[in-house]
C-alpha positions in Angstrom: 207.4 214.1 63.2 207.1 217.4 61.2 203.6 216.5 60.6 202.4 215.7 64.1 204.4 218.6 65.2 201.8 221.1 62.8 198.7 219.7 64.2 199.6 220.3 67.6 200.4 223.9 66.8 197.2 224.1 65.1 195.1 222.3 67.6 196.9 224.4 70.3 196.2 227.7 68.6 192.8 226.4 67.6 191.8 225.8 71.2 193.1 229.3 72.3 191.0 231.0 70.2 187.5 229.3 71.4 189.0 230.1 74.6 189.6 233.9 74.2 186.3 234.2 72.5 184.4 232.1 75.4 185.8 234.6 77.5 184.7 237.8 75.6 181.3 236.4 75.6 180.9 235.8 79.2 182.5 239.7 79.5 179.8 240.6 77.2 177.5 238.3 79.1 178.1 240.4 82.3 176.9 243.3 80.8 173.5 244.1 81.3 171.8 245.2 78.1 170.4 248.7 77.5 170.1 250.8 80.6 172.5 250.2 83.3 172.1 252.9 86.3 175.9 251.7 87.3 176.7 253.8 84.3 174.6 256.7 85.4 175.9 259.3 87.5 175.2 262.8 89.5 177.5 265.7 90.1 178.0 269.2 89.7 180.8 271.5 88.7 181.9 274.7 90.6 183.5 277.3 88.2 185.9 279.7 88.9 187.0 282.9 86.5 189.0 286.2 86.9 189.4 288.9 84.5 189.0 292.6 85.7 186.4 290.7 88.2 185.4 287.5 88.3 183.8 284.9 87.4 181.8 282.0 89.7 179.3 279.3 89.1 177.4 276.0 90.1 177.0 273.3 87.4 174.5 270.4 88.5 174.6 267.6 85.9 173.3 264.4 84.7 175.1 262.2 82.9 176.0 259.1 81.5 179.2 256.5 80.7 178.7 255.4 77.2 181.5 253.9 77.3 185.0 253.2 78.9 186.3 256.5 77.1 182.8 258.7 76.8 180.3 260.7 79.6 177.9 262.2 78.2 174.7 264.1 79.5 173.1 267.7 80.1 173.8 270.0 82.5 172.8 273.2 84.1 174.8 276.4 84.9 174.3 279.4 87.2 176.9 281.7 87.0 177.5 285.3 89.1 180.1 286.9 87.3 181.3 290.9 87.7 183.3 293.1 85.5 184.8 296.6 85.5 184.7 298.9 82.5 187.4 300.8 83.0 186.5 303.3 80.1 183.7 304.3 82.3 184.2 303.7 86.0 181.7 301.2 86.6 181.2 297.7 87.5 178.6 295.4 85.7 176.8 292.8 87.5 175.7 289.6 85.4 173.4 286.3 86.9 173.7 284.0 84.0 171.0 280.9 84.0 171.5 278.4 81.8 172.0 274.9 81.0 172.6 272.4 77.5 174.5 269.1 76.9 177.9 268.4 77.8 180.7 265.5 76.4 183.8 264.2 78.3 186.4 261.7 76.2 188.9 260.2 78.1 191.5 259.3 75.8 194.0 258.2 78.6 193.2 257.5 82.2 193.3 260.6 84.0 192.8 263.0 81.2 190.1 264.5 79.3 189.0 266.5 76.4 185.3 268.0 76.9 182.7 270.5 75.6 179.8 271.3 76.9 176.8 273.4 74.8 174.7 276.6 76.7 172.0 279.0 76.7 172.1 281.6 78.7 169.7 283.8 80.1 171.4 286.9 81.4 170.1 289.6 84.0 173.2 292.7 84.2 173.0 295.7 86.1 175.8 298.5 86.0 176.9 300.5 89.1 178.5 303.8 88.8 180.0 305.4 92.1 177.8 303.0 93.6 174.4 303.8 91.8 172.6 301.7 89.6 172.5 303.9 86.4 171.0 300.8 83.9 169.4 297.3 84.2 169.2 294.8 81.1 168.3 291.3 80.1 169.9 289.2 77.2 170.6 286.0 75.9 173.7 283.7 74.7 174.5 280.8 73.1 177.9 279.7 74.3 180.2 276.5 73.5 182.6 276.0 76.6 185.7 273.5 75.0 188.7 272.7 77.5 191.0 270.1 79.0 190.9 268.8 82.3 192.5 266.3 84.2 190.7 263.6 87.3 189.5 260.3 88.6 187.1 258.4 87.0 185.5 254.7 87.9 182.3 253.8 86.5 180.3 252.5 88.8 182.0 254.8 91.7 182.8 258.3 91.3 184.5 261.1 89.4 186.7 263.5 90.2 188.0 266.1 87.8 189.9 269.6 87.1 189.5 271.2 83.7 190.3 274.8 82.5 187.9 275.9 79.6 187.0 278.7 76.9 183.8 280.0 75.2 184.6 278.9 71.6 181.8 281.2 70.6 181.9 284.7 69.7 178.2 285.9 70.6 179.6 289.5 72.7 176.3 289.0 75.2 178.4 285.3 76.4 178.8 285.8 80.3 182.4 284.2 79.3 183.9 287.8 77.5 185.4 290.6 79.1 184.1 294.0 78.2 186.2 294.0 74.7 184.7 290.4 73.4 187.9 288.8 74.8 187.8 285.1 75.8 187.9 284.9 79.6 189.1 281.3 81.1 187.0 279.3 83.3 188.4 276.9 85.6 186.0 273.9 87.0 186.3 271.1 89.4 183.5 269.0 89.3 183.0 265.5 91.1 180.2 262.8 90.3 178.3 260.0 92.4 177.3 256.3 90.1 173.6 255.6 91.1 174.7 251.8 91.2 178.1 252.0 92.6 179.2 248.4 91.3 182.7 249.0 91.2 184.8 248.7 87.5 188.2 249.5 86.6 189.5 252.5 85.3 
């Protein structure tokens, strides 16, 4: 009885694995290889700074889900941002055009961790009792790392809040006040799938 009672445990466990793996090969199955444009999506990011002015900015992007955790893709940035110099009574103007890739990891539904590489061209002018006393033009590397918290359903849409920091310390980055300190960028950004074949979260 002992003996017959064995082999039915191991034919029953038996069949439940070919089972479970006949089922991860018809999920794998349903995956189209390479390319899939339900994993693609477009967005943009609006950004949102203050600091003895302020920051604001538009960030079109590109991307991709790798996979149920990762986005990744490259993005571009235009950024008007103003701040006053106290020690001298004047306001500096900067445009900031740029653009680099970005990464979001999902590590839980609903929250991220992110980073997303720039280079910056910069065009600043500084007023002075409402004169232009001096126009100049640099550039700036800048590493914007944050957290963020949204929506995501690949295949649908994104929707997301994140506060960020210029983990760089290049002095020309439109992300420092007039003393080199960090100056906190807030974004919402949404996103559109190109296939919008709906998945779970």
């Amino acid at each position: 009885m002992k003996k017959g009672l064995r082999y039915f445990i191991v034919l029953l466990l038996s069949f439940s694995v070919l089972q479970l793996d006949a089922q991860r090969k018809e999920r794998e199955e349903e995956k189209p290889a390479g390319w899939n444009w339900n994993n693609a999506f477009l967005g943009s990011g609006f950004n949102l700074g203050f600091s003895n002015g302020f920051i604001i900015g538009l960030n079109p992007e590109f991307g991709y889900s790798i996979s149920e955790v990762i986005d990744a893709g490259v993005a571009i940035n235009l950024n008007y941002i103003t701040q006053r110099y106290r020690y001298a009574n004047s306001t500096v103007r900067y445009l900031a055009l740029g653009g680099g890739p970005f990464l979001r990891i999902w590590p839980v539904s609903q929250f991220f961790v992110g980073g997303q590489f720039e280079y910056n061209r910069i065009s600043l002018s500084e007023k002075t009792n409402g004169s232009v006393i001096s126009r100049a033009t640099a550039e700036a590397p800048s590493l914007l790392v944050g957290i963020g918290y949204g929506t995501r359903r690949i295949g649908q849409g994104q929707f997301y809040t994140s506060i960020m920091i210029d983990a760089m310390n290049d002095l020309n980055s439109p992300y420092r006040d007039e003393f080199g300190r960090v100056l906190p960028v807030f974004r919402t950004g949404f996103s559109f799938y190109f296939g919008r074949k709906g998945k779970k979260d």
